[in-house]
C-alpha positions in Angstrom: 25.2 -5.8 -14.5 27.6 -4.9 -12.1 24.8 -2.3 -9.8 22.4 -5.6 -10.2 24.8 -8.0 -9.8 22.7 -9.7 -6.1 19.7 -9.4 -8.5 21.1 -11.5 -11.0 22.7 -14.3 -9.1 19.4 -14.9 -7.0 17.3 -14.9 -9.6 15.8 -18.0 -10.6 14.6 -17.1 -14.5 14.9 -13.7 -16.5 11.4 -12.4 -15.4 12.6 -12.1 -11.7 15.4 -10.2 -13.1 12.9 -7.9 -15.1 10.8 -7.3 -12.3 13.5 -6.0 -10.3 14.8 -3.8 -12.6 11.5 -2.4 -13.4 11.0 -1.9 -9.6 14.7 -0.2 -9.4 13.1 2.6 -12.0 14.2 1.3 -15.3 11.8 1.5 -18.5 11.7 0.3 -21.8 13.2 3.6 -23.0 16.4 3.0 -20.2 16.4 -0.3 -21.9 16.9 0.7 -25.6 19.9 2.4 -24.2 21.7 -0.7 -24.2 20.7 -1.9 -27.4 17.5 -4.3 -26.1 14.0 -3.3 -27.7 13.0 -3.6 -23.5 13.7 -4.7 -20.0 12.6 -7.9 -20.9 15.2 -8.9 -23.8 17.9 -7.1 -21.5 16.9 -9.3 -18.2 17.3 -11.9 -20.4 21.5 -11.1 -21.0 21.8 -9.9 -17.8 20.6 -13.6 -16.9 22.4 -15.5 -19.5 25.8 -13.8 -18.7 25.9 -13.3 -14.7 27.5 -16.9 -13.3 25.5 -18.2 -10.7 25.5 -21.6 -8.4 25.6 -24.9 -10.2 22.8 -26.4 -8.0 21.1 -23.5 -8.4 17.7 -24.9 -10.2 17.3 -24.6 -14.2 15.3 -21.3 -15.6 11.6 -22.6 -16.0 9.7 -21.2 -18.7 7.0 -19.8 -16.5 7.0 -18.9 -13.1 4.4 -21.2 -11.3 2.5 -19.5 -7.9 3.1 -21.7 -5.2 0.2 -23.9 -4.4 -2.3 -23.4 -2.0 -2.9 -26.0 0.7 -6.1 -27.0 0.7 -6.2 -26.1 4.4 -5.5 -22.5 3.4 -8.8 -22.2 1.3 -10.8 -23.6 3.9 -10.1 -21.3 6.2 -11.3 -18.5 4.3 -14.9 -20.3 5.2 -13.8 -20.0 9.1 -15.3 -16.7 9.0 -18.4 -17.2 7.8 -19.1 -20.0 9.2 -18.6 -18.7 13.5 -20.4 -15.8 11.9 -23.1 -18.1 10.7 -23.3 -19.7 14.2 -23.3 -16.2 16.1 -26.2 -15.2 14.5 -28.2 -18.1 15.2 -26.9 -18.0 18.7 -28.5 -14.3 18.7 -31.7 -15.5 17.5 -32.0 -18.0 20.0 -31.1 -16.3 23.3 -32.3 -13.4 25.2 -30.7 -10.9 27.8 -27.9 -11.6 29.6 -26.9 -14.9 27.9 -27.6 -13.3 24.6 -25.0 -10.3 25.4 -22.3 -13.4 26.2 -23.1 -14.8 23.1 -22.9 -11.6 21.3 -19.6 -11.1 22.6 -18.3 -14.5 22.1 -19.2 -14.4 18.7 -17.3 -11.0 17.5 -14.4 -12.7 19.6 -14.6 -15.8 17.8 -15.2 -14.0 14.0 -12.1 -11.9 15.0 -9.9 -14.5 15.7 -11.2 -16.8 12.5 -10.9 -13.9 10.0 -7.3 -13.2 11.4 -6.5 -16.6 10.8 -8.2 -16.9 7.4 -6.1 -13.8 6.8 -3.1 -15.2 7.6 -2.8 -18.1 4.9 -3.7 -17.5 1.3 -3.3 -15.4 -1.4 -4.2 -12.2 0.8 -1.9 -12.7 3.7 0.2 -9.5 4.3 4.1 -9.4 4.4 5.3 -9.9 7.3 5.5 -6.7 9.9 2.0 -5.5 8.4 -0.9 -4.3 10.7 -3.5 -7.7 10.8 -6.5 -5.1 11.5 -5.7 -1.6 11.9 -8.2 0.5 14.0 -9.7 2.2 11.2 -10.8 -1.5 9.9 -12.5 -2.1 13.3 -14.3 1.2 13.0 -15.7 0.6 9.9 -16.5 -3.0 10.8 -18.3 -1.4 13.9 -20.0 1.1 11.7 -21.6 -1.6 9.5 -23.2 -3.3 12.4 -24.7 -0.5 14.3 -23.7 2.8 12.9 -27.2 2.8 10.5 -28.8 2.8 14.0 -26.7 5.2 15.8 -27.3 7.7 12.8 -31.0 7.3 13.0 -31.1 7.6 16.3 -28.8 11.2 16.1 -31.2 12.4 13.5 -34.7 11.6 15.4 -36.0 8.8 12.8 -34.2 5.6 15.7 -37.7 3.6 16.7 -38.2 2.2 20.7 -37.5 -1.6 21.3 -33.8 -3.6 21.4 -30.8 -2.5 19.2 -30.2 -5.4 16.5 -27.2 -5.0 14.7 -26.8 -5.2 10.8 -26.7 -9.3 10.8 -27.2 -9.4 7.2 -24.2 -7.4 6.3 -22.4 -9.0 8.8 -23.3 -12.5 7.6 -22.5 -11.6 3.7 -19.1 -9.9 4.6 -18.0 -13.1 6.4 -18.9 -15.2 3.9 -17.7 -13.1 1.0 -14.1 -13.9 2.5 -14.5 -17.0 0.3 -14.7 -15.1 -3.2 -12.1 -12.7 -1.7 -9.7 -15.7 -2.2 -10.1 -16.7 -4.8 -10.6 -13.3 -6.3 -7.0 -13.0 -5.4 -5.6 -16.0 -5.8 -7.5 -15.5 -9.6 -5.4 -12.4 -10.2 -2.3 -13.8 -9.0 -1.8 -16.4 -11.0 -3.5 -15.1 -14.0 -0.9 -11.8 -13.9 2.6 -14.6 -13.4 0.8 -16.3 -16.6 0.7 -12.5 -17.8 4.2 -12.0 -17.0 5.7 -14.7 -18.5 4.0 -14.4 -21.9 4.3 -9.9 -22.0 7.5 -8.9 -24.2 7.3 -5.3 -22.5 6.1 -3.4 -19.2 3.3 -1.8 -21.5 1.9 -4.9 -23.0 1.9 -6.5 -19.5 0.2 -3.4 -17.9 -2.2 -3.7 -20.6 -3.0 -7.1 -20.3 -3.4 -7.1 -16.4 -5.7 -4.0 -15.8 -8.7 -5.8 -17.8 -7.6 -8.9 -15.2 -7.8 -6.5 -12.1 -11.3 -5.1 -13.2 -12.7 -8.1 -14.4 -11.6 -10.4 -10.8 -12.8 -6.7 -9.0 -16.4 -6.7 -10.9 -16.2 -11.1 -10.1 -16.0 -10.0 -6.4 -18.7 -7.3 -6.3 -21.5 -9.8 -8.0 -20.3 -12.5 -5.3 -20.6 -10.2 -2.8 -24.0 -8.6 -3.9 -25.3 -12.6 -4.8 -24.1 -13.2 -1.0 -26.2 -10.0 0.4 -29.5 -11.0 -1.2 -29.0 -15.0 0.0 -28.5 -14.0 3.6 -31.3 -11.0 3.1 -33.4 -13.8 2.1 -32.3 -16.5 4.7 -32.8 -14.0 7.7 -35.7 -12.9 6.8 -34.2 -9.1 7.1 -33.4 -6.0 4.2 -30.5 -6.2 2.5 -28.4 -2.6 3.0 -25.9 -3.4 -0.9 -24.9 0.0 -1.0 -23.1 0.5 2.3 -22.1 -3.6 2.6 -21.1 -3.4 -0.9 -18.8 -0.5 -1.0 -17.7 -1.8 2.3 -16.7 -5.0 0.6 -15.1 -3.5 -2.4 -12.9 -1.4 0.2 -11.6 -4.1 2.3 -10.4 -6.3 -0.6 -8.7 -3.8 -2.6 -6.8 -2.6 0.5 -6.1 -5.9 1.3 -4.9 -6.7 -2.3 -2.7 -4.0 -2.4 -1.3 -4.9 0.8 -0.9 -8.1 0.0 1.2 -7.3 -2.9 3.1 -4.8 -0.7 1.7 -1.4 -1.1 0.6 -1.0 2.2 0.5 3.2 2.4 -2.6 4.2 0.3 -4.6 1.6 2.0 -4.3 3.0 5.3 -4.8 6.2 4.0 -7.9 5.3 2.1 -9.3 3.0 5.1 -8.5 6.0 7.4 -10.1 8.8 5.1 -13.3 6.4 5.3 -13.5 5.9 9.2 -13.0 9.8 9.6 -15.6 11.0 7.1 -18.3 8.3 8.9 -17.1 9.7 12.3 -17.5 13.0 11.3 -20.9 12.8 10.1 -22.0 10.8 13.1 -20.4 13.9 15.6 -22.2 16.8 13.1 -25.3 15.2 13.5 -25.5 14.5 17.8 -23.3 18.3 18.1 -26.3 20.0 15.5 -28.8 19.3 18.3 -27.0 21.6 20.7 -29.0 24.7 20.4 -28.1 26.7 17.5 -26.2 24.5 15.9 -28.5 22.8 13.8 -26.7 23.5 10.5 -24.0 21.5 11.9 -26.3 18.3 10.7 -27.5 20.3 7.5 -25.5 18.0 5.0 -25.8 14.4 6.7 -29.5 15.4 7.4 -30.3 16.4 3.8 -28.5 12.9 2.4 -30.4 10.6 4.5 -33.3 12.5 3.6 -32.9 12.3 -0.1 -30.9 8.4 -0.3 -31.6 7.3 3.4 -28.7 6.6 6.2 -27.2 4.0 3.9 -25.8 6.6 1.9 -23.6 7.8 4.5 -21.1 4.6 4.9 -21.4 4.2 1.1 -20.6 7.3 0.1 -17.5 7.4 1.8 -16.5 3.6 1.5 -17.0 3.8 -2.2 -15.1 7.3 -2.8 -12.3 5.9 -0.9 -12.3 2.6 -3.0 -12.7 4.1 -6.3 -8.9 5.9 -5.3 -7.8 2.7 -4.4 -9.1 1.0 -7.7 -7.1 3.7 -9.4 -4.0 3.3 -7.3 -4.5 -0.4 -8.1 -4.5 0.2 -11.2 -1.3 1.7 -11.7 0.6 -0.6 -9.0 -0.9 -3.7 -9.5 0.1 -3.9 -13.0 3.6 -3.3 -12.8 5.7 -6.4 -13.4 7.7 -5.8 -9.6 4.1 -6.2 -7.5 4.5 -9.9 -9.0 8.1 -10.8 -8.7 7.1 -13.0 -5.7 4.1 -14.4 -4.5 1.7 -12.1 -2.5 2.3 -12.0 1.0 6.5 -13.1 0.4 8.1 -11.1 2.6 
């Protein structure tokens, strides 16, 4: 009581106090050292016996997630919608005026998504990176790195470069599911937390929550591809989009929740293993160094240029899934609500 003393007196119920412990290293096991079957039943003296402030608000049963504006969720359509609106700005235009609204547009989906990201369930503490460079380069990659790759390996055709609009479209618009996806597992792990007697029975009840709002955010995102496929009048590309997709939210989510590190490993792993296979292929046509390309040429070959981007966005988010599941289910990633600082 004494070495958590600041814990205790700012605490505002027993499962703040719990989460702290649990974040300072101490298990159930530490706990049955002091006579409590675990840290839940010994937050609960530590909070009944350290004196606190008598304004200080009554212990609630639950802790409640503060409420979402309504403005907050609508900007997670911001987005998609200047996306939206670029694209038919692209349709409609041609040469130079086409380039300005090109550029306008990225500008414009930059600064929405920034805001979007800014409010919410995803927001990042504060002194996070908004959008590292590894982000941009992946970004970049789903828009024109299918093309660039052809074009390295002798299969690009003549006319106008187009980028991807249909992935570009769906990941815009899946920033909508991405919210609530999050906002989902938030409050359905605080529920979690204030019902679990132990740091095992809460870890076990929140991983099928994680997977279950992860698998809610992959059918979204796949149900968002084939719409804009469809409205566009263009192929959908799911694998590369989709593991895209499922990499940007879980590193998002774990950021969110304060575990910035792996992401921007993970993200970075991802940008170098598409820019690596994108230099191998333009230095194997330098003569004699054709095996360079060996390996990317054989893939696309066998799965098509696709499988680059989703090969290494989906290895890096299936270690992030992992890492998410062992972080995101302890009881400390929910002591406050995502983005607190």
């Amino acid at each position: 009581m004494h070495r958590h003393r600041a814990l205790c007196e700012r605490a505002v119920d027993p499962l703040e106090i719990a989460a702290g412990l649990e974040a300072h290293g101490l298990t159930d096991r530490t706990a049955a050292r002091f006579r409590h079957r675990d840290v839940f039943s010994l937050a609960e003296e530590m909070y009944a016996r350290v004196p606190r402030d008598a304004d200080r608000p009554p212990a609630s049963a639950a802790p409640q997630a503060p409420r979402e504006p309504r403005a907050g969720v609508l900007l997670a359509l911001l987005p998609g919608v200047l996306c939206l609106a670029t694209v038919l700005g692209l349709r409609f235009t041609e040469d130079r005026l086409r380039l300005a609204v090109a550029a306008l547009g990225v500008l414009a989906v930059a600064l929405g998504l920034r805001t979007a990201l800014r409010h919410g369930p995803l927001r990042a503490p504060a002194g996070s990176f908004g959008v590292p460079t590894r982000t941009c380069w992946l970004i970049a990659w789903a828009l024109f790195g299918d093309r660039v790759l052809r074009e390295g390996l002798g299969n690009g055709a003549d006319g106008p470069w187009h980028p991807a609009t249909v992935s570009a479209l769906a990941l815009a618009l899946a920033c909508v599911p991405a919210v609530w996806c999050a906002r989902l597992f938030s409050l359905g792990a605080r529920r979690r937390l204030a019902t679990s007697r132990g740091l095992k029975e809460f870890a076990s009840s929140t991983t099928p929550l994680l997977l279950g709002v992860f698998g809610l955010f992959l059918c979204a995102l796949g149900g968002l591809l084939a719409l804009c496929g469809a409205l566009l009048g263009e192929p959908a590309v799911y694998a590369g989009a989709g593991a895209l997709g499922a990499l940007l939210l879980l590193a998002r989510l774990l950021t969110a929740h304060g575990f910035a590190h792996a992401p921007a490993v993970a993200l970075g792993v991802a940008a170098t293993a598409e820019a690596t296979a994108l230099v191998t292929v333009f230095a194997g046509r330098l003569p004699g160094c054709s095996v360079l390309a060996t390996p990317v040429r054989a893939l696309a070959g066998s799965w098509g240029t696709d499988a680059v981007p989703a090969l290494a966005c989906a290895s890096a988010a299936l270690a992030l899934l992992i890492h998410a599941t062992r972080t995101l289910t302890r009881a400390s990633a929910h002591a406050l609500p995502p983005g607190s600082p």
